[in-house]
C-alpha positions, 0 to 999 in steps of 0.5 A: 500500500504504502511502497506502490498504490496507483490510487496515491499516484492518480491523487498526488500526481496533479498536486506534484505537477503544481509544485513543480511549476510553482517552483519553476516559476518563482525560481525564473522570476526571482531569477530575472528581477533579482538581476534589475536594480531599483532606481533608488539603489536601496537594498532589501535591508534599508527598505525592510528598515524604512517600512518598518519605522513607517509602521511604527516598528522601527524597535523590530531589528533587521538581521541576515540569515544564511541560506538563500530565499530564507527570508521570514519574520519571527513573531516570537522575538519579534526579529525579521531576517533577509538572507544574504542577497535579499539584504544586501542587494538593491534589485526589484525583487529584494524590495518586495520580498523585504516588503512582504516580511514588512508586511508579517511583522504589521500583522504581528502588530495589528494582532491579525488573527490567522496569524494568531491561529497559524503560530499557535497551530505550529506545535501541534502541525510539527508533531502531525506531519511527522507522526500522523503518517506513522500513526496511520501506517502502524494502525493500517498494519494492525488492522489485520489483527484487530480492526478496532485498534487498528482503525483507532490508531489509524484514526488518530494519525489522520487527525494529527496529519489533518492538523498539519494540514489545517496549518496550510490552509490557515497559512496560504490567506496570511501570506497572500495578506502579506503579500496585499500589505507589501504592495500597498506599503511599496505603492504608498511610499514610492519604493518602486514605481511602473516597471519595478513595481510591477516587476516586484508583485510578479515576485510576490505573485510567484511566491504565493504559489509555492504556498498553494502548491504546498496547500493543495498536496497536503490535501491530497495527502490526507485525501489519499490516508482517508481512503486507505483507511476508511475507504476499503483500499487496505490491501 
């Protein structure tokens, strides 16, 4: 079942496919328009520090972070990090993936709720995409000795994994909300105008799609473990 069933190839095939587009696609555009520099020759780093003063968040700190496109705001210690090329380079695409960490640490201080409920759902959804397949694939196995613990074991694995799953769906409307603030905060304030504006909502705009991408195999994944599990596919 779970080495090779057609069943999970027909259910993920669509939801793989997506993510390989979307991974294309944000890779090419962050390609082209890391390369186009903003005419106000400003890093990802001084405009991250610009929005935030503008926000009245000028006490959150600007630090680097290794890696490449690692780029993320930490509401715990209230610290948003740019990687290396993000920080330091003063491209179109930096400013809108600066402007949408921006935009995290203005929902962090507005108190926006789904990103209330996404950080508190971190724990739980960390501990379901790791331990919920495992739980359903020990109680799939125990069901050739007893169907009743094995489809309680099983059960609880898929409730764990739809946690985990859950904690998608949650994410992909606070980063298109990100993504909305970023691009009111650039229009706003003038950062980009005409083409480098536009050229930095094609970033954010490929972006998001990784976010969908993710969103639709995890359901796809949960699809696949309720089936086997309670749709008769055990064999």
């Amino acid at each position: 079942m779970f080495f090779f069933d057609p069943l999970w190839l027909i259910i993920m095939a669509p939801a793989f496919i997506f993510m390989i587009y979307a991974q294309v696609k944000v890779s090419s555009t962050y390609k082209k328009y890391s390369k186009v520099y903003n005419q106000k020759g400003m890093t990802g780093a001084q405009a991250a520090s610009q929005l935030l003063q503008n926000n009245g968040l000028g006490d959150v700190p600007v630090e680097t972070v290794q890696g490449k496109l690692t780029d993320h705001y930490d509401p715990s210690k209230r610290v948003l990090r740019l990687s290396p090329e993000v920080a330091g380079t003063p491209s179109v695409a930096a400013i809108g993936i600066a402007a949408h960490e921006v935009g995290h640490a203005v929902q962090h201080k507005t108190k926006y709720g789904l990103m209330g409920i996404r950080s508190t759902l971190v724990p739980a959804a960390s501990i379901g995409s790791t331990l919920g397949w495992v739980l359903i694939f020990l109680g799939v196995l125990l069901m050739g000795a007893s169907r009743v613990l094995g489809g309680f074991v099983a059960t609880a694995g898929i409730v764990l994994f739809a946690i985990a799953v859950l904690f998608t769906l949650v994410t992909l409307p606070v980063e298109f909300n990100a993504s909305s603030r970023a691009r009111q905060m650039i229009k706003e304030t003038g950062l980009l105008v005409g083409p480098e504006y536009d050229g930095a909502s094609a970033v954010l705009s490929a972006a998001a799609l990784t976010y969908v991408a993710a969103m639709l195999q995890a359901v796809a994944q949960l699809l696949y473990f309720v089936l086997i599990v309670f749709g008769g596919r055990r064999n």
